[in-house]
N, CA, C and O of each residue as an XYZ file, in Angstrom:
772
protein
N     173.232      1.141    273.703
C     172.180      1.847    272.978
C     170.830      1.376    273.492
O     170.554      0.177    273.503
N     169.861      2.447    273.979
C     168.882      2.023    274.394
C     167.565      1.874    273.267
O     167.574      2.703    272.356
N     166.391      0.823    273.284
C     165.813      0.826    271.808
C     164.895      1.502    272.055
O     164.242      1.869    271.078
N     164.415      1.984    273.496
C     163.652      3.511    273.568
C     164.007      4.207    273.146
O     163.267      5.178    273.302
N     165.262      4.547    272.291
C     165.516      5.432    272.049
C     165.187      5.741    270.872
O     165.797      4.931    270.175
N     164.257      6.803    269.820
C     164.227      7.097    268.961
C     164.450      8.203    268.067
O     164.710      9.228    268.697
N     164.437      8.381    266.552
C     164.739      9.426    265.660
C     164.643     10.593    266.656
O     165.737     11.110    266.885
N     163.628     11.114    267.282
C     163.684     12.121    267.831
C     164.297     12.868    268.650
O     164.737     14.014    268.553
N     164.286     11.857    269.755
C     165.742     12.057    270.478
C     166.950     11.543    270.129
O     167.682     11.462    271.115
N     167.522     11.110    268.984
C     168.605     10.895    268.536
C     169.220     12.372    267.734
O     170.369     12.758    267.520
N     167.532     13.109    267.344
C     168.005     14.477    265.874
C     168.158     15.485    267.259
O     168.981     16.393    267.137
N     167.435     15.391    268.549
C     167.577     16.317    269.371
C     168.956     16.556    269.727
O     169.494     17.643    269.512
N     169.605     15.480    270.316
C     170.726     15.527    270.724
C     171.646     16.139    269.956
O     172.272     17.127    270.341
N     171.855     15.350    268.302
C     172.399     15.849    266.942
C     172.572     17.393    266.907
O     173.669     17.949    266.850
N     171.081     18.176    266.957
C     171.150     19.593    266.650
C     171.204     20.248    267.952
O     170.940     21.448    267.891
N     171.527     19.704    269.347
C     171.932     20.208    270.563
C     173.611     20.380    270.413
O     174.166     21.474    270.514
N     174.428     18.917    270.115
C     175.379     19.407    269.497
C     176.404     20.273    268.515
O     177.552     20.717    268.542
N     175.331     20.232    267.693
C     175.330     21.432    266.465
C     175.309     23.023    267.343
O     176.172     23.884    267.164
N     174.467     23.127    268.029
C     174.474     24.219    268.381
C     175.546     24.747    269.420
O     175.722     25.963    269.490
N     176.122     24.063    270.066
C     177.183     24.145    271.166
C     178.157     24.351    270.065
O     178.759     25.421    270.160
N     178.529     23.486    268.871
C     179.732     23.916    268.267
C     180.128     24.840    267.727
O     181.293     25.213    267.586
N     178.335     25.693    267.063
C     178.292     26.660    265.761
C     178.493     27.999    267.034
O     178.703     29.125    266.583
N     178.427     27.837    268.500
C     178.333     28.675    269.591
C     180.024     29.062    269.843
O     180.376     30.145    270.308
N     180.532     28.480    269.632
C     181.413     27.948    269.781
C     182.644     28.816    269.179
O     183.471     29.598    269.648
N     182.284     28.174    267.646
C     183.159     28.628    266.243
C     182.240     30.062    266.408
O     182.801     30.718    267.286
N     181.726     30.378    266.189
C     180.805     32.097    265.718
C     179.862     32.755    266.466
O     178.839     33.270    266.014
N     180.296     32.731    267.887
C     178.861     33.061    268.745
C     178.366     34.682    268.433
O     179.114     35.651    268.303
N     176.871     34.661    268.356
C     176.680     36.161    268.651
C     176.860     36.796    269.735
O     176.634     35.974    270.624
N     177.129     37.750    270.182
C     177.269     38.386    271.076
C     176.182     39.407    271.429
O     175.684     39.198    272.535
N     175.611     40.629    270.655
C     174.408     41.339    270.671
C     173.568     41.001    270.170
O     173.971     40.667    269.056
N     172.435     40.820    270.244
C     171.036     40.881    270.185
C     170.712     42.153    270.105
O     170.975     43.042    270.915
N     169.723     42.273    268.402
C     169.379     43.574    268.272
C     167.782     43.444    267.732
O     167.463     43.130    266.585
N     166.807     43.778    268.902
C     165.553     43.332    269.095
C     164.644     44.510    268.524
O     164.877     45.598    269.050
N     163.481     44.498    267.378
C     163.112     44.676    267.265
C     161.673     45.492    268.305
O     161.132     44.671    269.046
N     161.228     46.580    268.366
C     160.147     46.719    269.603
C     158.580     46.443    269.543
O     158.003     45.763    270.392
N     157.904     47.078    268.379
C     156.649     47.174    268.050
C     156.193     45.566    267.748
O     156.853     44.845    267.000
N     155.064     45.151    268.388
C     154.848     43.679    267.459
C     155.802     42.617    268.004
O     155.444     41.439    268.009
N     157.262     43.065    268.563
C     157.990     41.667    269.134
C     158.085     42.017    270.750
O     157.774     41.079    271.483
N     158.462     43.207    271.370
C     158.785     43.184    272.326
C     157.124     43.205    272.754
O     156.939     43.136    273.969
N     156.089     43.277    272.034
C     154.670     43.809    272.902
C     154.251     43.898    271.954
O     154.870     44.020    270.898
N     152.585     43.839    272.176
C     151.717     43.632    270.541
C     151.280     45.070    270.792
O     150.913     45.576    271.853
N     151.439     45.793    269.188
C     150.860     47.231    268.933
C     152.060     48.118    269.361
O     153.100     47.904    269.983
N     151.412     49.351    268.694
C     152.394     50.165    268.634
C     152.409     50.856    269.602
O     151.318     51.289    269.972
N     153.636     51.226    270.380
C     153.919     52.497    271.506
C     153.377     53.710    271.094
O     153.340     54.198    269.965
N     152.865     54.232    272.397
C     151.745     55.505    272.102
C     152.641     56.333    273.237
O     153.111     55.642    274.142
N     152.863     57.509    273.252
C     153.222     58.075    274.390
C     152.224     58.642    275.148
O     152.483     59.055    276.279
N     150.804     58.742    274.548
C     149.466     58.971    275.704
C     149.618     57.651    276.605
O     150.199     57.586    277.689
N     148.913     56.529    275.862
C     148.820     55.244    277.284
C     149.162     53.993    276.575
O     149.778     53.896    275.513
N     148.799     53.289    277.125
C     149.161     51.519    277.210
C     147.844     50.803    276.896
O     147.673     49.638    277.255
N     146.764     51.604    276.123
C     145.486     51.290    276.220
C     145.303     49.954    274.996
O     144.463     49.056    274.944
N     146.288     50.226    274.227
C     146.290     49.496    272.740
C     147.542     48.415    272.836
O     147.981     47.808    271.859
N     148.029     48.286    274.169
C     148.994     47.725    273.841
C     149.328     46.323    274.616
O     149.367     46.261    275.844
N     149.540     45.313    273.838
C     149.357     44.055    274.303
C     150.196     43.372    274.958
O     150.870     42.742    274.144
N     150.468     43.191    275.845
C     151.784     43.377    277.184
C     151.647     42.323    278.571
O     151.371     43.234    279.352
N     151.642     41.735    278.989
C     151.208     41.075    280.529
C     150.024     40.283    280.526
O     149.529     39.716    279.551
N     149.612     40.292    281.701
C     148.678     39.380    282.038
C     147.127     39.195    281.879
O     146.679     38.129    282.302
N     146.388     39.949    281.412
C     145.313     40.441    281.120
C     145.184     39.401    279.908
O     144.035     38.992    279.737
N     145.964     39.001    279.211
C     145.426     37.786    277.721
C     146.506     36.974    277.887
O     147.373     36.997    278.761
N     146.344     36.179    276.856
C     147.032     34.871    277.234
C     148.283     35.127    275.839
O     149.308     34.462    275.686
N     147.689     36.552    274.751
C     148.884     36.961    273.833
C     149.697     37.833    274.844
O     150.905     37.597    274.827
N     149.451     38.397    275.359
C     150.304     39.495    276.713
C     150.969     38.869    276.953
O     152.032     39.183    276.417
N     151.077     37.652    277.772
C     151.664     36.788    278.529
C     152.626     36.275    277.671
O     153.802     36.253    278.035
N     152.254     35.814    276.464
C     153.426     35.563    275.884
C     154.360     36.359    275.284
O     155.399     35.829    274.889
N     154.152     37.792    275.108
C     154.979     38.795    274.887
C     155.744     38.904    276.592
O     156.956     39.114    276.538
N     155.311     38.814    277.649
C     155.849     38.341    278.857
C     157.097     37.730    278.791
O     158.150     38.261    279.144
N     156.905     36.044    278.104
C     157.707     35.216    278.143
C     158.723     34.979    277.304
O     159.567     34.091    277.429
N     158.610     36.070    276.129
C     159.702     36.799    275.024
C     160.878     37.779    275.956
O     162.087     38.000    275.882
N     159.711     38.208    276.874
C     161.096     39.139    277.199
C     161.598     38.717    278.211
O     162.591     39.376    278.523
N     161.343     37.816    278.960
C     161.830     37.033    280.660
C     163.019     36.384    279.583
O     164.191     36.610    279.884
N     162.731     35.561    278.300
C     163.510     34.941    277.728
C     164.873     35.751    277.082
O     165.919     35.117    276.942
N     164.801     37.029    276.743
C     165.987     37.768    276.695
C     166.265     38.340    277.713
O     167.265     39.001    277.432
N     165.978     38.527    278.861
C     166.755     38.419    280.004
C     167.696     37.431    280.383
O     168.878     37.539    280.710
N     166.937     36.427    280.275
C     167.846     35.765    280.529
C     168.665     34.938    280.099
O     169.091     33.999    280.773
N     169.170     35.322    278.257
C     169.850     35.462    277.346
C     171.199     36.852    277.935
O     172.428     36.785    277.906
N     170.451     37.772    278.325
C     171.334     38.679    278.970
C     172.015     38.180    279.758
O     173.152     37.989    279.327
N     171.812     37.787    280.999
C     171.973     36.812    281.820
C     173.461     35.738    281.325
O     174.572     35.295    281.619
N     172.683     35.793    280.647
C     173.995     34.817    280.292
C     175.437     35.214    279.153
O     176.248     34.551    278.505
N     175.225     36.316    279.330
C     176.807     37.117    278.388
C     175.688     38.209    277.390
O     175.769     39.430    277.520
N     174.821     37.653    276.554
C     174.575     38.425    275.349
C     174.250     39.795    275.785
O     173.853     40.181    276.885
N     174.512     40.490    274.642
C     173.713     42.156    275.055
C     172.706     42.104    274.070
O     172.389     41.415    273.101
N     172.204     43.416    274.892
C     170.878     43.447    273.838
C     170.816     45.072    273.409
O     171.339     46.018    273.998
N     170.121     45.079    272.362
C     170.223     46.255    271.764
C     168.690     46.605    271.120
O     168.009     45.611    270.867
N     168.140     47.816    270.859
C     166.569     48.023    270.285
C     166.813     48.433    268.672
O     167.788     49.061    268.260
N     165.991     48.062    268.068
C     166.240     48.589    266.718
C     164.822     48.616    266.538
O     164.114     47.631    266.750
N     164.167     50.306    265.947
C     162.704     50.035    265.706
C     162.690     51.269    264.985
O     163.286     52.340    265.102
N     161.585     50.668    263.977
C     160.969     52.307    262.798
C     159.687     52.596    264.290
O     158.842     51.744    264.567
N     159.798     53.697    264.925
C     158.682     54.166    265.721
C     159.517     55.651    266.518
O     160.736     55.726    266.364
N     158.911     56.594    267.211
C     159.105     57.156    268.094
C     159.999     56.663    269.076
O     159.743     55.628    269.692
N     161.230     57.454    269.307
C     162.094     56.581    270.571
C     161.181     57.370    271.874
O     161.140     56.615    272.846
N     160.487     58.620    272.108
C     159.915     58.704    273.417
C     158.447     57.798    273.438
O     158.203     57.346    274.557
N     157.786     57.580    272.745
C     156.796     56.860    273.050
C     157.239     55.147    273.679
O     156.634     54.575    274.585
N     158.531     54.544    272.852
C     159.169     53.692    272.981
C     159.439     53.271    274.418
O     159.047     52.344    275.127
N     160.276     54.331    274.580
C     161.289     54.669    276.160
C     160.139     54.743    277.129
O     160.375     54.148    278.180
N     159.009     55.291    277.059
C     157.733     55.398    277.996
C     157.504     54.231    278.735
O     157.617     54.074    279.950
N     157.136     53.352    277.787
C     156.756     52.023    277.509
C     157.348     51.188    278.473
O     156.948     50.540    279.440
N     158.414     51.395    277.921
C     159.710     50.611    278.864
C     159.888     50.960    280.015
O     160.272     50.126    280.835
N     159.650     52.316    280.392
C     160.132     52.958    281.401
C     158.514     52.150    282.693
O     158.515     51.482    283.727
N     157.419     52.750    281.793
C     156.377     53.046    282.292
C     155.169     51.646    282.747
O     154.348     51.478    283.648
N     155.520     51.057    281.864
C     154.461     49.999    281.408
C     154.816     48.914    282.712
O     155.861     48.288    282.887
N     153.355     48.921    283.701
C     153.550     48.405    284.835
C     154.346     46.646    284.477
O     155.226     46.121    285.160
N     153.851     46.209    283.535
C     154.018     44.565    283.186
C     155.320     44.515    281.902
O     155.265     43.708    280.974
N     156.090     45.202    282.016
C     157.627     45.533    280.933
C     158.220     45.408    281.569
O     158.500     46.170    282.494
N     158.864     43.877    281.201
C     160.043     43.098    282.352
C     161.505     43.965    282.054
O     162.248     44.507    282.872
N     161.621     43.876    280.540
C     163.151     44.846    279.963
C     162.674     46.105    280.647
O     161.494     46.400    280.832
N     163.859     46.895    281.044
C     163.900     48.429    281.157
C     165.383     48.859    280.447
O     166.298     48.257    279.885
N     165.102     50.117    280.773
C     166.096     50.385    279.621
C     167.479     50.228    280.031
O     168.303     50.127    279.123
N     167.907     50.188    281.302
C     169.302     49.222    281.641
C     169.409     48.385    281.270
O     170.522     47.932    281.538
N     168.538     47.447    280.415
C     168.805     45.892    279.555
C     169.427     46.186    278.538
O     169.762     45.219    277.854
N     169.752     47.323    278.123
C     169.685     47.498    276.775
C     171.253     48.339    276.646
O     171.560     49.153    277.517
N     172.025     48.097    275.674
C     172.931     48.609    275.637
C     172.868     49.752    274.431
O     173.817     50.536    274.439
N     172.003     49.919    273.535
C     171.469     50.777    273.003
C     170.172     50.723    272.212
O     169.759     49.746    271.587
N     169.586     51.918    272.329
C     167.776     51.999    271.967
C     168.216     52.599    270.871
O     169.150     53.359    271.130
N     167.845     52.559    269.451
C     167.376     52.830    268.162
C     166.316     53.121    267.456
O     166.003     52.304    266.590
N     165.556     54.238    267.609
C     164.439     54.160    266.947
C     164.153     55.460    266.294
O     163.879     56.526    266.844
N     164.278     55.157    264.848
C     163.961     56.167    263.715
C     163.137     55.577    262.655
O     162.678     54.436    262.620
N     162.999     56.658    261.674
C     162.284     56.184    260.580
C     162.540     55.611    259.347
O     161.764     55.224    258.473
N     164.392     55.621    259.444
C     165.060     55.031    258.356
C     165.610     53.654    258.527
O     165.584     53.013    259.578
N     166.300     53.118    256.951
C     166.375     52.292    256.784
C     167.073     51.822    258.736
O     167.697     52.594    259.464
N     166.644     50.308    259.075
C     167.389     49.313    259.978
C     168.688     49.105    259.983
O     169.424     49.463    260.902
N     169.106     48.436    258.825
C     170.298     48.626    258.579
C     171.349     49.381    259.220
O     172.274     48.887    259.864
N     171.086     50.987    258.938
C     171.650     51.862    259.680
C     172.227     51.985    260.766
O     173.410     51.956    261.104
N     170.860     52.187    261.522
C     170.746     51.563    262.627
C     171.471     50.553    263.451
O     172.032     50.880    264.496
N     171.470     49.227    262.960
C     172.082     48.638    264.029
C     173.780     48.768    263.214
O     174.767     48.329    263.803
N     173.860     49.246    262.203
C     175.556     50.188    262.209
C     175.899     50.867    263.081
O     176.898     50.670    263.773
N     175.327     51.535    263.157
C     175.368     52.651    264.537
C     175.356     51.896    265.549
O     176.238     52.252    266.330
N     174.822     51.086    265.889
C     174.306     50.164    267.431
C     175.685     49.360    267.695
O     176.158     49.239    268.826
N     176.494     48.629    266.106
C     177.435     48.015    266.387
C     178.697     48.964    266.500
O     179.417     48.628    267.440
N     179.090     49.903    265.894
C     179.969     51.103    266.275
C     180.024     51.490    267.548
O     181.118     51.862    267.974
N     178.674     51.488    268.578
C     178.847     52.321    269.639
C     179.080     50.893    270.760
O     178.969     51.101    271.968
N     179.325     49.821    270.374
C     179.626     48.794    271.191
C     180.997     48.274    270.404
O     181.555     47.431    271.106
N     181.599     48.482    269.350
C     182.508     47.805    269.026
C     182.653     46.499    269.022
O     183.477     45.897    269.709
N     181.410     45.709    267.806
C     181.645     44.448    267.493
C     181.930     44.193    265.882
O     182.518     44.855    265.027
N     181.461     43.331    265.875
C     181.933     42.795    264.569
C     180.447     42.271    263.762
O     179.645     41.775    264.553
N     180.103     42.304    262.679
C     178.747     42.485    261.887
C     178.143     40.560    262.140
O     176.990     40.269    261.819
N     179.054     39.532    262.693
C     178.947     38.582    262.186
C     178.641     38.290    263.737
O     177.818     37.385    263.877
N     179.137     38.873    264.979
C     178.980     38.779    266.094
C     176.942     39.062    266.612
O     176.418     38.743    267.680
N     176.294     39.714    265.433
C     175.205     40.280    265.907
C     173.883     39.466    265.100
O     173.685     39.560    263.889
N     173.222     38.831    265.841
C     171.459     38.492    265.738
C     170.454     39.560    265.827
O     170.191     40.057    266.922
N     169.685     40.076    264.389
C     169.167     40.879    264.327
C     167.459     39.936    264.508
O     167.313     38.795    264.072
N     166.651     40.506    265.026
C     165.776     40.098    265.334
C     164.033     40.659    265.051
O     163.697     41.716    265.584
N     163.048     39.905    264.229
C     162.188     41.123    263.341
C     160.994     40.811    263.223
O     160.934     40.133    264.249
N     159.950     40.750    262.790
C     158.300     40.016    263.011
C     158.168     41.026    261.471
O     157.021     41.052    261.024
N     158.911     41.591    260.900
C     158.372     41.811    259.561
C     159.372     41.191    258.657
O     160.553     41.437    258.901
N     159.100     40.471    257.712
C     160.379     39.710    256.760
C     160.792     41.155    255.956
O     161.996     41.163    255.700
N     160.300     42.001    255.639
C     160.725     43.340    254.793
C     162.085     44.145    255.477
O     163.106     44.621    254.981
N     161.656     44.063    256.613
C     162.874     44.634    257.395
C     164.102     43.312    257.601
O     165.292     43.625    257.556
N     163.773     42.136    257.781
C     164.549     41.290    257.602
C     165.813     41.664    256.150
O     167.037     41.798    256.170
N     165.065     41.713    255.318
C     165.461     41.175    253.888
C     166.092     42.572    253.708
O     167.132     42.622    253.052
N     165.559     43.756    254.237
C     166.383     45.084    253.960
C     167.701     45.060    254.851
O     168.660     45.772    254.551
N     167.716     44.255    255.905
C     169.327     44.328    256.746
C     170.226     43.229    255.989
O     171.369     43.402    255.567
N     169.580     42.259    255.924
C     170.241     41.398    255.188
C     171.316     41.616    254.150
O     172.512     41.324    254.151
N     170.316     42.388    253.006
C     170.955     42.941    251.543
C     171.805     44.041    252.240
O     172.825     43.531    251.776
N     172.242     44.995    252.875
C     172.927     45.837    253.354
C     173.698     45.254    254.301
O     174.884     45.334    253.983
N     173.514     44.676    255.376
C     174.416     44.073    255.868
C     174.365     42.341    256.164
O     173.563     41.955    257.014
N     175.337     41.198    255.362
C     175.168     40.440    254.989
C     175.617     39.518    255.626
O     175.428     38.333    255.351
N     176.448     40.057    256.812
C     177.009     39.197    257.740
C     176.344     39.206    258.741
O     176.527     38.397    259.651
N     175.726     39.839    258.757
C     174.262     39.659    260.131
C     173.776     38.309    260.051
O     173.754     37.573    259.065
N     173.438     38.112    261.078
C     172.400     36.996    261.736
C     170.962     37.498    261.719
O     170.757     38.595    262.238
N     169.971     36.848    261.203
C     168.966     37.269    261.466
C     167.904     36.193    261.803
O     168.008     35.341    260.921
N     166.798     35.794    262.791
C     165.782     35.686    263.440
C     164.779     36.470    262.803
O     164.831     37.695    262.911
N     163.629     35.771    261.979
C     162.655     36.206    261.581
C     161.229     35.626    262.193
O     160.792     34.650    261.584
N     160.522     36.049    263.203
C     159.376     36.089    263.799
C     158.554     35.502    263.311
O     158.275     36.040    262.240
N     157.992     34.686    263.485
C     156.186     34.029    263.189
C     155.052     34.821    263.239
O     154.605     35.132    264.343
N     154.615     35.126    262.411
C     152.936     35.927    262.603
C     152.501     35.461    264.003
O     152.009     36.153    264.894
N     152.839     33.889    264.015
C     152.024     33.044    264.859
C     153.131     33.418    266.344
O     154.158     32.771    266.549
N     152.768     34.302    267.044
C     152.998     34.392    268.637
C     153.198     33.576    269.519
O     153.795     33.629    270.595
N     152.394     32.440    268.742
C     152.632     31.357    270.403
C     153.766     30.639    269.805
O     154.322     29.740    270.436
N     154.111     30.953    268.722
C     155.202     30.080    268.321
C     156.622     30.467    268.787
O     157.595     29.814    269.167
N     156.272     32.263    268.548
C     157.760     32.908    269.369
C     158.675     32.471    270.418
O     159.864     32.774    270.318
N     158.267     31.812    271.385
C     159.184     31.723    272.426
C     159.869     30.295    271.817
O     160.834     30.081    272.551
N     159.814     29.576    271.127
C     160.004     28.454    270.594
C     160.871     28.752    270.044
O     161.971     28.288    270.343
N     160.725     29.565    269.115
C     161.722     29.917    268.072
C     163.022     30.649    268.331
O     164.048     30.698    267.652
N     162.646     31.325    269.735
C     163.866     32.242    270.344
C     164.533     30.995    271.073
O     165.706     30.849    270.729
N     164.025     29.957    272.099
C     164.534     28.817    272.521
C     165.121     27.867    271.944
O     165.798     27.024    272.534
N     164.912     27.908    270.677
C     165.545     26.681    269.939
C     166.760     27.232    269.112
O     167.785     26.571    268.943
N     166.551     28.593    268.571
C     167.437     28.954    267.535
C     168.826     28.901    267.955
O     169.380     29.252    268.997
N     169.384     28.205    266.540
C     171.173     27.957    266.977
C     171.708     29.537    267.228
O     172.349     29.655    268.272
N     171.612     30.265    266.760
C     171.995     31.147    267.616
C     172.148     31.692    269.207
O     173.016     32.423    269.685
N     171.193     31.177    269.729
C     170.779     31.452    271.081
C     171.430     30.029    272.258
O     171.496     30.009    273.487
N     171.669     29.389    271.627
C     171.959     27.751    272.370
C     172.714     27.695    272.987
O     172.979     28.792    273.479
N     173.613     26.541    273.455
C     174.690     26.233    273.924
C     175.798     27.065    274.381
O     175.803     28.194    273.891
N     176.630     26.820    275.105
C     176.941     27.754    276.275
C     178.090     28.858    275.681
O     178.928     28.558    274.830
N     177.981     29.923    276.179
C     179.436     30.675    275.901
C     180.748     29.650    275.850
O     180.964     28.598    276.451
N     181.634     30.497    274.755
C     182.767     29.630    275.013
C     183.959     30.288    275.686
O     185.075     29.771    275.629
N     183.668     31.697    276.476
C     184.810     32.572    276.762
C     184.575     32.980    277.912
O     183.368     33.205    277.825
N     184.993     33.352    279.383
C     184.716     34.081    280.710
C     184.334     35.054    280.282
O     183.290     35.523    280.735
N     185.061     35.732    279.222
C     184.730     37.640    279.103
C     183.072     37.032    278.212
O     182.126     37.709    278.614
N     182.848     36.461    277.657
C     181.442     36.842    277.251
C     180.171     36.631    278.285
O     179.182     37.354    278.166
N     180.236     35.612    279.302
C     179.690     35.632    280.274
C     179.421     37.101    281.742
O     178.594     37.598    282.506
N     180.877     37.158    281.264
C     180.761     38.676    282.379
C     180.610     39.799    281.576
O     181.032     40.858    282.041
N     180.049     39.803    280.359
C     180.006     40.787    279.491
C     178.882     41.902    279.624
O     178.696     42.861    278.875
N     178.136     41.516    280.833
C     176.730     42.153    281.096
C     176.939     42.234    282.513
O     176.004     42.814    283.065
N     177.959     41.802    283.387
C     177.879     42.220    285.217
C     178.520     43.374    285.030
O     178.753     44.113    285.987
């Protein structure tokens, strides 16, 4: 035992383990990402990109940047990903398609969702057309209202609830036991080649 060693890196290790096991016993498999506000600040317009906070130009852009390099390469590594959003799906799809600094395109995505009704729904539909299981899926949100409405409807969801605070996001996607420690199966790793 080394006496450099302290509480901190003793709880790190602790909840590094934790997370490999809980990966383990119950991994998610889809990721179902919210668009407006998480994937990019402001809402998709299908005129332009004038309002919309994305890349390199601010130092909030950039970190909506490093949200989505970070579910890549969550993809990357077995998970799928899926869109779930109250907005326009063509202004949405534009975005994605269009938006010079929008690392996701819509081949990241194993299905886009975007209506005006309840979420919930939604990623019902999202898990039907992939055939998983409600307990297999991390729903992901920057409004707690939409949180708390998937929740009460569907209760075996996983859910990731967003920080007002942005710079905190990539933190929170990096650390969360959901997201951690390694697949425990070949097929979930090749689940995205």
């Amino acid at each position: 035992f080394n006496s450099k060693m302290t509480k901190v890196h003793i709880d790190y290790i602790f909840n590094s383990i934790n997370r490999i096991e809980y990966q383990k016993k119950d991994p998610v498999k889809l990721i179902v990402v919210d668009a407006d506000n998480t994937l990019w600040g402001g809402i998709a317009s299908e005129d332009n990109f004038q309002d919309i906070i994305l890349g390199s130009h601010s130092l909030e852009g950039e970190l909506y940047i490093i949200f989505q390099k970070q579910l890549l390469a969550l993809q990357e590594r077995g998970f799928l990903l899926a869109i779930c959003s109250k907005s326009n799906i063509k202004s949405s799809l534009n975005l994605i398609k269009n938006h010079p600094e929008c690392i996701l395109k819509k081949d990241n995505f194993v299905s886009i969702k975007c209506s005006w009704g309840p979420k919930s729904e939604s990623i019902k539909s999202i898990i039907n057309e992939v055939n998983l299981r409600l307990e297999s899926v991390l729903f992901i949100d920057d409004n707690i209202h939409e949180i708390d409405e998937v929740k009460s409807n569907l209760p075996a969801i996983k859910t990731l609830f967003l920080s007002t605070d942005i710079y905190s996001r990539p933190k929170q996607l990096r650390d969360s036991i959901y997201t951690t420690g390694e697949f425990p199966t070949l097929e979930s790793g090749n689940r995205t080649k």
